[in-house]
DRENLOTOR-483110 format. One record per residue: residue in one letter; y negated, x negated, z negated of N, C-alpha, C, O in turn. Coordinates in steps of 0.2 Angstrom, whole numbers, padded with zeros to 4 digits, always signed. Layout:
<lovexs>
aYXZYXZYXZYXZ...
</lovexs>
This chain:
<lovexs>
x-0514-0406-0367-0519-0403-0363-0524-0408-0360-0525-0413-0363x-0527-0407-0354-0530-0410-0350-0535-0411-0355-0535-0409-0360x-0541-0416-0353-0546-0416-0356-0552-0417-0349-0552-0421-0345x-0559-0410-0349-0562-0409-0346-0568-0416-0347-0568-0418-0353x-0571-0419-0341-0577-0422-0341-0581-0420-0337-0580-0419-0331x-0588-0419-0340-0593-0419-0336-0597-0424-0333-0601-0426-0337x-0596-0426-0326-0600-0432-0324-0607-0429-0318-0607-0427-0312x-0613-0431-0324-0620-0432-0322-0621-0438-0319-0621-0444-0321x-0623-0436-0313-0625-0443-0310-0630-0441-0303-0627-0435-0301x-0635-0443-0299-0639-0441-0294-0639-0445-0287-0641-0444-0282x-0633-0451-0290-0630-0453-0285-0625-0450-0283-0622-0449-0288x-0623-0447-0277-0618-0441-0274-0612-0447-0272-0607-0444-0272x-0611-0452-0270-0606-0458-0268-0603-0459-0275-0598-0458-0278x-0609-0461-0279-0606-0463-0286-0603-0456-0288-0597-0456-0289x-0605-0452-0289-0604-0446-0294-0595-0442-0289-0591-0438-0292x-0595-0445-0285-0588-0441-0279-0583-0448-0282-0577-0446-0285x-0583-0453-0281-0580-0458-0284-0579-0459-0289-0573-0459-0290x-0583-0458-0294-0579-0457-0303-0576-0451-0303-0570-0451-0306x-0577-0447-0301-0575-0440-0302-0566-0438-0299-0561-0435-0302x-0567-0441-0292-0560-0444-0287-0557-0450-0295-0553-0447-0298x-0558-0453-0296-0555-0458-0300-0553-0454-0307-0547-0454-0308x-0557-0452-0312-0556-0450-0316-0550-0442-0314-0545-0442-0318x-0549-0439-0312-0545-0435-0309-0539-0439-0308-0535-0436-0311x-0537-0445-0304-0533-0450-0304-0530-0451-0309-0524-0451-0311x-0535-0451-0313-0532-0454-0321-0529-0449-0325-0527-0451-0331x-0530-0443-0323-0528-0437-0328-0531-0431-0330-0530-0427-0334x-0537-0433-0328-0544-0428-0332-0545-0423-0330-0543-0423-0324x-0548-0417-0331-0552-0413-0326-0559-0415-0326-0561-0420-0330x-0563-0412-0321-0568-0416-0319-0573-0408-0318-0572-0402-0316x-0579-0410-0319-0584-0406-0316-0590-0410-0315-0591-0414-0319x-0594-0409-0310-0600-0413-0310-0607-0410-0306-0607-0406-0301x-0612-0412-0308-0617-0411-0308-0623-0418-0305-0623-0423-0308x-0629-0418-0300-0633-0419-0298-0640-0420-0301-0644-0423-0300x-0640-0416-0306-0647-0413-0312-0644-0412-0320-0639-0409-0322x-0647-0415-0322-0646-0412-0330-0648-0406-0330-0646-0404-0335x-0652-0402-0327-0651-0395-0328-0646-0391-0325-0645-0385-0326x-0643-0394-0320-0638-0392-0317-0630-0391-0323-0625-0387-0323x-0630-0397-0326-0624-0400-0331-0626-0396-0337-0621-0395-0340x-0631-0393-0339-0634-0390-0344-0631-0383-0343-0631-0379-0348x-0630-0380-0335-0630-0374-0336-0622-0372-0334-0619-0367-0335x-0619-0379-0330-0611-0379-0332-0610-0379-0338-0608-0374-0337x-0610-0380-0343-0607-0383-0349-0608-0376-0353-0606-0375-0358x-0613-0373-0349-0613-0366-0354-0606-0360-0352-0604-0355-0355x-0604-0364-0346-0597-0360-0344-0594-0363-0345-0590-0360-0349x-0592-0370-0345-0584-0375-0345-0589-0381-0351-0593-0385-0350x-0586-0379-0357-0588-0384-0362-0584-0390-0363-0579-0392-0367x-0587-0395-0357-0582-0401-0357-0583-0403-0366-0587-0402-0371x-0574-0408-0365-0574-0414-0370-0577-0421-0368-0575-0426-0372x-0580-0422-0364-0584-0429-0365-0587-0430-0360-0584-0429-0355x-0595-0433-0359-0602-0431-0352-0604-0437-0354-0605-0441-0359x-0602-0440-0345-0605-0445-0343-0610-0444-0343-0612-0438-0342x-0614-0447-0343-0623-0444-0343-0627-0450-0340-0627-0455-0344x-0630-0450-0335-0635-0455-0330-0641-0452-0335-0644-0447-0337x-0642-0462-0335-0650-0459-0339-0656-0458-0333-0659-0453-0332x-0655-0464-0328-0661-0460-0324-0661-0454-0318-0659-0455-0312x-0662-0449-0320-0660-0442-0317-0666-0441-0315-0670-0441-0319x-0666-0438-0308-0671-0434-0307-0673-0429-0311-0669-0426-0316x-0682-0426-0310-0681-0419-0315-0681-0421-0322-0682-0427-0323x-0678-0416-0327-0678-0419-0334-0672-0427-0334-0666-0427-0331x-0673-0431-0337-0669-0435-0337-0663-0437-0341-0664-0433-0346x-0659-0439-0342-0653-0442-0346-0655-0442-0354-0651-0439-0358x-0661-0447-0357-0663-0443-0364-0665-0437-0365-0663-0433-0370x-0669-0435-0360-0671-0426-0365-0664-0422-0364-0663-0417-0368x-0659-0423-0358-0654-0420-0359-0648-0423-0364-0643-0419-0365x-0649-0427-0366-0647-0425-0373-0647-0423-0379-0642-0421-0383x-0654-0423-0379-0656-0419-0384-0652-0411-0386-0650-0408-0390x-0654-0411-0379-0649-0401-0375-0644-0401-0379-0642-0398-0384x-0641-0406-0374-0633-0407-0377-0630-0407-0382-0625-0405-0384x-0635-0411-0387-0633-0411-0395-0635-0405-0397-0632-0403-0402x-0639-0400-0394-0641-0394-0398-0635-0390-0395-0632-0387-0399x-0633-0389-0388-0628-0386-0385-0620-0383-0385-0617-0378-0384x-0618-0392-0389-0613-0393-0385-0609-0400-0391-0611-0405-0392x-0605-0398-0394-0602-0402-0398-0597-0409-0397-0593-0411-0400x-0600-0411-0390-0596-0416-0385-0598-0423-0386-0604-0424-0388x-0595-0429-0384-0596-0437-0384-0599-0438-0380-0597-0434-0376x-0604-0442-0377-0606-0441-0373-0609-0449-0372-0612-0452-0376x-0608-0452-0364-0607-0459-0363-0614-0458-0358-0614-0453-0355x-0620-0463-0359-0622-0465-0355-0622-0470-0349-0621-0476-0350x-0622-0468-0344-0622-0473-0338-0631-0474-0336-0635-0470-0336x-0630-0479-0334-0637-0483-0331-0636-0489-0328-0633-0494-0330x-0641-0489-0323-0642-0495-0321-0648-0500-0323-0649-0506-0320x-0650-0498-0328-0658-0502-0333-0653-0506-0339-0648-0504-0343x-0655-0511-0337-0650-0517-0343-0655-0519-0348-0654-0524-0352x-0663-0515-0346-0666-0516-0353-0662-0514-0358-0659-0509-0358x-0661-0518-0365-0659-0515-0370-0662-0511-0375-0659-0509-0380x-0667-0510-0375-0673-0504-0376-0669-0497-0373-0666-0494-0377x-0668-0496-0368-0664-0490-0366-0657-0488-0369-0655-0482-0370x-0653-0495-0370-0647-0494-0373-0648-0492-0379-0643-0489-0381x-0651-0494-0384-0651-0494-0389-0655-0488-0392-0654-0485-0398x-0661-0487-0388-0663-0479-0388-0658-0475-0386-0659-0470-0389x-0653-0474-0382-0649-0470-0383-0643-0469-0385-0639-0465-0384x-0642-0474-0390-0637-0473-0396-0640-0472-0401-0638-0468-0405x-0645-0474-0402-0650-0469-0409-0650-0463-0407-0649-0458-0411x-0650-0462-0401-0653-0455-0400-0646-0448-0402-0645-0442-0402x-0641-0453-0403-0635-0450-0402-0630-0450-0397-0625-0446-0397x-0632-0456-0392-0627-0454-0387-0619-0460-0391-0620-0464-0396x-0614-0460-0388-0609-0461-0393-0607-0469-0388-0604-0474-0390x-0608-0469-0385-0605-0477-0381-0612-0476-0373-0615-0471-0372x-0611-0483-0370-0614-0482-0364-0610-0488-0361-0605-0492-0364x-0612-0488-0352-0609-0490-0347-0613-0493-0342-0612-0490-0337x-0617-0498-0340-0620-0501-0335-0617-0503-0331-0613-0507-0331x-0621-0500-0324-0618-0499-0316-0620-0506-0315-0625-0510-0317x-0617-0508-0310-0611-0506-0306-0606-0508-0314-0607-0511-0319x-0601-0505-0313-0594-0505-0317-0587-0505-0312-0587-0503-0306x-0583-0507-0316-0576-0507-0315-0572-0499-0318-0571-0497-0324x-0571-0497-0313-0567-0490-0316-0561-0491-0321-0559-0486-0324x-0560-0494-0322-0555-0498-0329-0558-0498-0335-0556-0496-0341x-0564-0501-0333-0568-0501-0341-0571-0496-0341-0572-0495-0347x-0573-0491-0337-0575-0484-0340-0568-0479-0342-0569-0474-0345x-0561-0482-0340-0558-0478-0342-0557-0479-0350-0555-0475-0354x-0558-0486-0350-0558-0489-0359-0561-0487-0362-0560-0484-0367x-0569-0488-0359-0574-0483-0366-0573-0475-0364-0576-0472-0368x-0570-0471-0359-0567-0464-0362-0563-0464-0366-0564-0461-0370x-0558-0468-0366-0554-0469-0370-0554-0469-0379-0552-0465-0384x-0558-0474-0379-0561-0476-0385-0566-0471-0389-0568-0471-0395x-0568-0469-0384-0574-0463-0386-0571-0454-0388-0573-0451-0393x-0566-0453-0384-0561-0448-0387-0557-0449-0390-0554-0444-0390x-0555-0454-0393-0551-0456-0398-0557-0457-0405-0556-0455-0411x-0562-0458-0404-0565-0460-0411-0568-0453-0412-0570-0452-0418x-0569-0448-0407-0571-0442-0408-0567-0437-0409-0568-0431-0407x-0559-0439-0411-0554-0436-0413-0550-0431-0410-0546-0427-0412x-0553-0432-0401-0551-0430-0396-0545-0435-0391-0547-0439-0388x-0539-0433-0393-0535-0441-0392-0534-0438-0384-0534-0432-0384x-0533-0441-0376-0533-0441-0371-0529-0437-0370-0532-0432-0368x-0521-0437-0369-0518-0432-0369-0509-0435-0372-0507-0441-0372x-0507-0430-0373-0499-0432-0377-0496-0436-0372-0494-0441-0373x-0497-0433-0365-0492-0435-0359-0492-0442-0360-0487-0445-0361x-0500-0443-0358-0502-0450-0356-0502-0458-0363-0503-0464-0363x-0500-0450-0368-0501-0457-0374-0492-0460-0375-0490-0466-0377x-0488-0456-0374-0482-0456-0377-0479-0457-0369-0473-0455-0369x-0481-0459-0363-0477-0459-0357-0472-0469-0355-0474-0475-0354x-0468-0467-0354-0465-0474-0354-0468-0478-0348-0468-0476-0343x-0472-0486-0349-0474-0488-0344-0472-0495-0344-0472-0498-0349x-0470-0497-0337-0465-0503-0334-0471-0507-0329-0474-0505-0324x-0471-0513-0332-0476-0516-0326-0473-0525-0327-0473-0529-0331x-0470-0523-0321-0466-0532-0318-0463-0531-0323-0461-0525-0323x-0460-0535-0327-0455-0535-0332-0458-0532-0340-0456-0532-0346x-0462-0530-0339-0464-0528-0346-0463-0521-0347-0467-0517-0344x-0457-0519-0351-0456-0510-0352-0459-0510-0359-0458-0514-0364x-0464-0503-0359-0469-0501-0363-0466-0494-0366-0464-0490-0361x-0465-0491-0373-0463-0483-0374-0465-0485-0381-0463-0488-0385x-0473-0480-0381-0477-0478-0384-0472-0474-0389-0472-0475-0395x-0467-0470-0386-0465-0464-0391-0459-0468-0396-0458-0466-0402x-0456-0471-0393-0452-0476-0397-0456-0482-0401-0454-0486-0405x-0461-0483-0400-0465-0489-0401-0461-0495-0400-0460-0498-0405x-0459-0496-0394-0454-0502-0395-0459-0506-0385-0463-0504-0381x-0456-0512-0387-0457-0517-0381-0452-0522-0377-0450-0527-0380x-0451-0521-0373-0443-0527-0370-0449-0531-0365-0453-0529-0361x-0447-0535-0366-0448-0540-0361-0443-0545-0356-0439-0548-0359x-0442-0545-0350-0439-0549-0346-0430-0545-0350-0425-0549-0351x-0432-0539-0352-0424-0533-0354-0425-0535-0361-0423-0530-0365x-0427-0541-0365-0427-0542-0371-0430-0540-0374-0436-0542-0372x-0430-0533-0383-0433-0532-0387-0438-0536-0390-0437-0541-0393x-0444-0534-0391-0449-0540-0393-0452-0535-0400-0453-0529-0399x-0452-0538-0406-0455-0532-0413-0463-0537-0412-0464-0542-0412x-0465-0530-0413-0472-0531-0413-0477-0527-0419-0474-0522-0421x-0482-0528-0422-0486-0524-0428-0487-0519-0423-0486-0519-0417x-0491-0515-0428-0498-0508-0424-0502-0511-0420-0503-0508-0415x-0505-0518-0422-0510-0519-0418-0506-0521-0411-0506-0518-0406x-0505-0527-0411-0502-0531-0408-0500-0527-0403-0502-0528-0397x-0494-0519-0403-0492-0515-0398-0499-0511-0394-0499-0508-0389x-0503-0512-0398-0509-0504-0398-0516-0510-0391-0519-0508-0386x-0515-0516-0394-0516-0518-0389-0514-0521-0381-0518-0523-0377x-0509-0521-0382-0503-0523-0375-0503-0516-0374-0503-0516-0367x-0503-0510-0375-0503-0505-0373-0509-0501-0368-0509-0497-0363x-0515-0506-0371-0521-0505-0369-0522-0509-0361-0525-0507-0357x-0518-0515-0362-0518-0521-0356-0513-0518-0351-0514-0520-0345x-0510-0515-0352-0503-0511-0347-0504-0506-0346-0500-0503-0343x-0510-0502-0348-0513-0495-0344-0518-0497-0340-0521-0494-0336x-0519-0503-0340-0526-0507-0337-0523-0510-0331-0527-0514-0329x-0516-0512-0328-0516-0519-0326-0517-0520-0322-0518-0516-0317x-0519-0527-0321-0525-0529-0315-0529-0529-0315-0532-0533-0311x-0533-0525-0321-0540-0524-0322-0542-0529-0326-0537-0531-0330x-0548-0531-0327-0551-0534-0333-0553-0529-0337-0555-0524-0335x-0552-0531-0343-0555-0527-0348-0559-0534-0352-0558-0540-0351x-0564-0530-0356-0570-0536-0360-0569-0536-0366-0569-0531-0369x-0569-0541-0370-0568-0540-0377-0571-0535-0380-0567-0532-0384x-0576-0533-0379-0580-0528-0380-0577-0520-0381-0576-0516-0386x-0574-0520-0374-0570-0513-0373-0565-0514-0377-0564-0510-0382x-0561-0518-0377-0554-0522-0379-0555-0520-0388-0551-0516-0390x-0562-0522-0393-0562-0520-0398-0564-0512-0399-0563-0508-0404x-0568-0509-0394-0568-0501-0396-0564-0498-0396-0564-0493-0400x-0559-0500-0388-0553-0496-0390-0545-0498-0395-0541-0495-0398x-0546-0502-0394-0540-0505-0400-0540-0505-0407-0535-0505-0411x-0547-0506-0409-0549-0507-0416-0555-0502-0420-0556-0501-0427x-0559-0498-0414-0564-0494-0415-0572-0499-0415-0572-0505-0416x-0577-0494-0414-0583-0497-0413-0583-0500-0421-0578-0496-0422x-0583-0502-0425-0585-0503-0432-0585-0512-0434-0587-0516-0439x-0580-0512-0427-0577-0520-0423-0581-0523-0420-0580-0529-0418x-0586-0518-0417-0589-0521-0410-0592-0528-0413-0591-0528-0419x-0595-0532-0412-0599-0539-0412-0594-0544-0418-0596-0548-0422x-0587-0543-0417-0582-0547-0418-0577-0550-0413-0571-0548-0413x-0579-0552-0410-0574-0553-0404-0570-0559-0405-0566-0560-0401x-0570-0563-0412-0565-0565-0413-0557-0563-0416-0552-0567-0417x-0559-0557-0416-0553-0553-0419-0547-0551-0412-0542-0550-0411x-0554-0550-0410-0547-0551-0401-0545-0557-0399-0539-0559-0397x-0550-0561-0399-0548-0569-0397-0537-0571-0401-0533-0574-0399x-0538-0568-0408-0534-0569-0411-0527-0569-0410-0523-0574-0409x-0527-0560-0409-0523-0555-0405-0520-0557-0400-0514-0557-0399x-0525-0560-0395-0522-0563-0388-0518-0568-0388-0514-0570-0383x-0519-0571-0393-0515-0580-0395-0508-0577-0397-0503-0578-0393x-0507-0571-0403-0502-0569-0406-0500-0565-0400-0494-0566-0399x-0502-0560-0396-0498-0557-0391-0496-0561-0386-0490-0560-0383x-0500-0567-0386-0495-0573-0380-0490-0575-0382-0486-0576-0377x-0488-0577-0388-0484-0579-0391-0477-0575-0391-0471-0576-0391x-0480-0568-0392-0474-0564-0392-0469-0563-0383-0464-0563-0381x-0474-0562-0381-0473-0561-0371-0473-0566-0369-0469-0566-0364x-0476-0572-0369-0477-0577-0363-0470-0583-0365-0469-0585-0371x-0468-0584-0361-0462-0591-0359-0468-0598-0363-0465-0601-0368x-0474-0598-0361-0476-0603-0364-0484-0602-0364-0488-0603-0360x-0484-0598-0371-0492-0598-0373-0498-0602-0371-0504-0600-0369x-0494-0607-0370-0503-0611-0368-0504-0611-0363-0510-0612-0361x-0498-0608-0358-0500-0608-0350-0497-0602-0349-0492-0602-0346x-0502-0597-0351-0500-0588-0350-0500-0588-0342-0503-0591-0338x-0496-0582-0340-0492-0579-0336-0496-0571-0335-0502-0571-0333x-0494-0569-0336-0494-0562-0339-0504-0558-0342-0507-0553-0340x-0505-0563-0348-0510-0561-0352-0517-0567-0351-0519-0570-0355x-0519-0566-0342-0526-0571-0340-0533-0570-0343-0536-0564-0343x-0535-0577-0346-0543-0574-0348-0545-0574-0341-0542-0577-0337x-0551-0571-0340-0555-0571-0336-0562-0574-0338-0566-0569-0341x-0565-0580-0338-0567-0583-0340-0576-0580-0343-0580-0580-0338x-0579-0577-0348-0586-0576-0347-0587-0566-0348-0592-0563-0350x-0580-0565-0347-0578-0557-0345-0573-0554-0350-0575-0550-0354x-0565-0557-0350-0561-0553-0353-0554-0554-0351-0552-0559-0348x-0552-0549-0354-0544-0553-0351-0542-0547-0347-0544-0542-0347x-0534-0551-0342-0531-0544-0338-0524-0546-0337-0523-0552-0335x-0520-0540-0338-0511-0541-0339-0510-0542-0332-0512-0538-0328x-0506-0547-0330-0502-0545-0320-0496-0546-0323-0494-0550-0327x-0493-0542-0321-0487-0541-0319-0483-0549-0316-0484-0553-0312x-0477-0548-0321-0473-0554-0318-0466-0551-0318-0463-0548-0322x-0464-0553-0311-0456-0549-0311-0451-0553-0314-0451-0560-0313x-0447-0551-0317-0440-0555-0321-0436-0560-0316-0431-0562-0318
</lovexs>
């Protein structure tokens, strides 16, 4: 089954764009200009997970959460463009479940959706978990949990597949260590990022012709890493 999102936002370009993207990516989508307006969708269409803009005209993004935890038993990411950390971290006390600061990369908001409906025991959808994915020489089947590279079988742990899995739904994109640990290992990981550092050594080794001079699995230096495609 699909999984519905509600995106809050009072930017009408921003909020037409994620919404066009997240629909791309398989979602349904509903959105809203006001937290009163999202407040009084959600009494019809009870999404599985609200993006939620903190600075909102009218009541804003914290008191509309409040709402929504009394309302509405959904995950709920904030977005903002305030890199105080005083807001961020009021609004994970407050209960909001992950957040997002603008400008972003539509890859990494599909990570912390990701990450966020997975840990709130809402898994994305069967299709998209279990669907076979081929990028340059690298064939992916989640449902076999199997990996061929350049046609040859590669055995891989849970982990090691769960995060090549994450870089090949992503490719091209950067993903940040940050995301890389929420979605692959759960928040519980977050402010260990050497536990990906790890992983990336050991997955190079399994896919790359020559680890030290990766192909395939690029750090992006300051940011994170991202898979391209190399054809056989």
């Amino acid at each position: 089954m699909q999984k519905h999102i509600l995106v809050v936002d009072d930017d009408d370009l921003m909020r037409r764009s994620v919404a066009f993207n997240l629909e791309q990516a398989g979602y349904l989508t509903n959105s809203a200009a006001t937290a009163e307006d999202a407040l009084e969708i959600s009494t019809r269409i009870v999404p599985d997970l609200v993006l939620l803009d903190i600075g909102l005209p009218g009541m804003d993004g914290l008191d509309a959460l409040r709402i929504f935890r009394e309302k509405i038993n959904a995950p709920v990411i904030f977005v903002t463009a305030r890199r105080r950390e005083l807001d961020e971290i009021l609004g994970l006390e407050m209960g909001a479940d992950d957040y997002i600061t603008k400008p972003f990369e539509m890859g990494l908001l599909l990570a912390h959706i990701k990450a966020v409906l997975r840990r709130s025991g809402e898994p994305v959808s069967a299709a998209q978990q279990m669907e076979i994915i081929t990028v340059g020489d690298i064939t992916l089947d989640p449902g076999a949990h199997t990996v061929k590279v350049a046609g040859k079988e590669i055995e891989m742990t849970h982990r090691l597949f769960d995060l090549l899995h994450t870089l090949v739904y992503h490719v091209g994109q950067v993903i940040s260590t940050r995301d890389l640990l929420a979605s692959v290992w759960g928040a519980e990981f977050i402010g260990q990022p050497q536990v990906v550092y790890v992983h990336i050594r050991w997955l190079r080794e399994k896919i790359e012709t020559k680890p030290d001079k990766p192909e395939r699995i690029l750090t992006v230096r300051g940011v994170g890493y991202k898979l391209v495609p190399k054809e056989s």
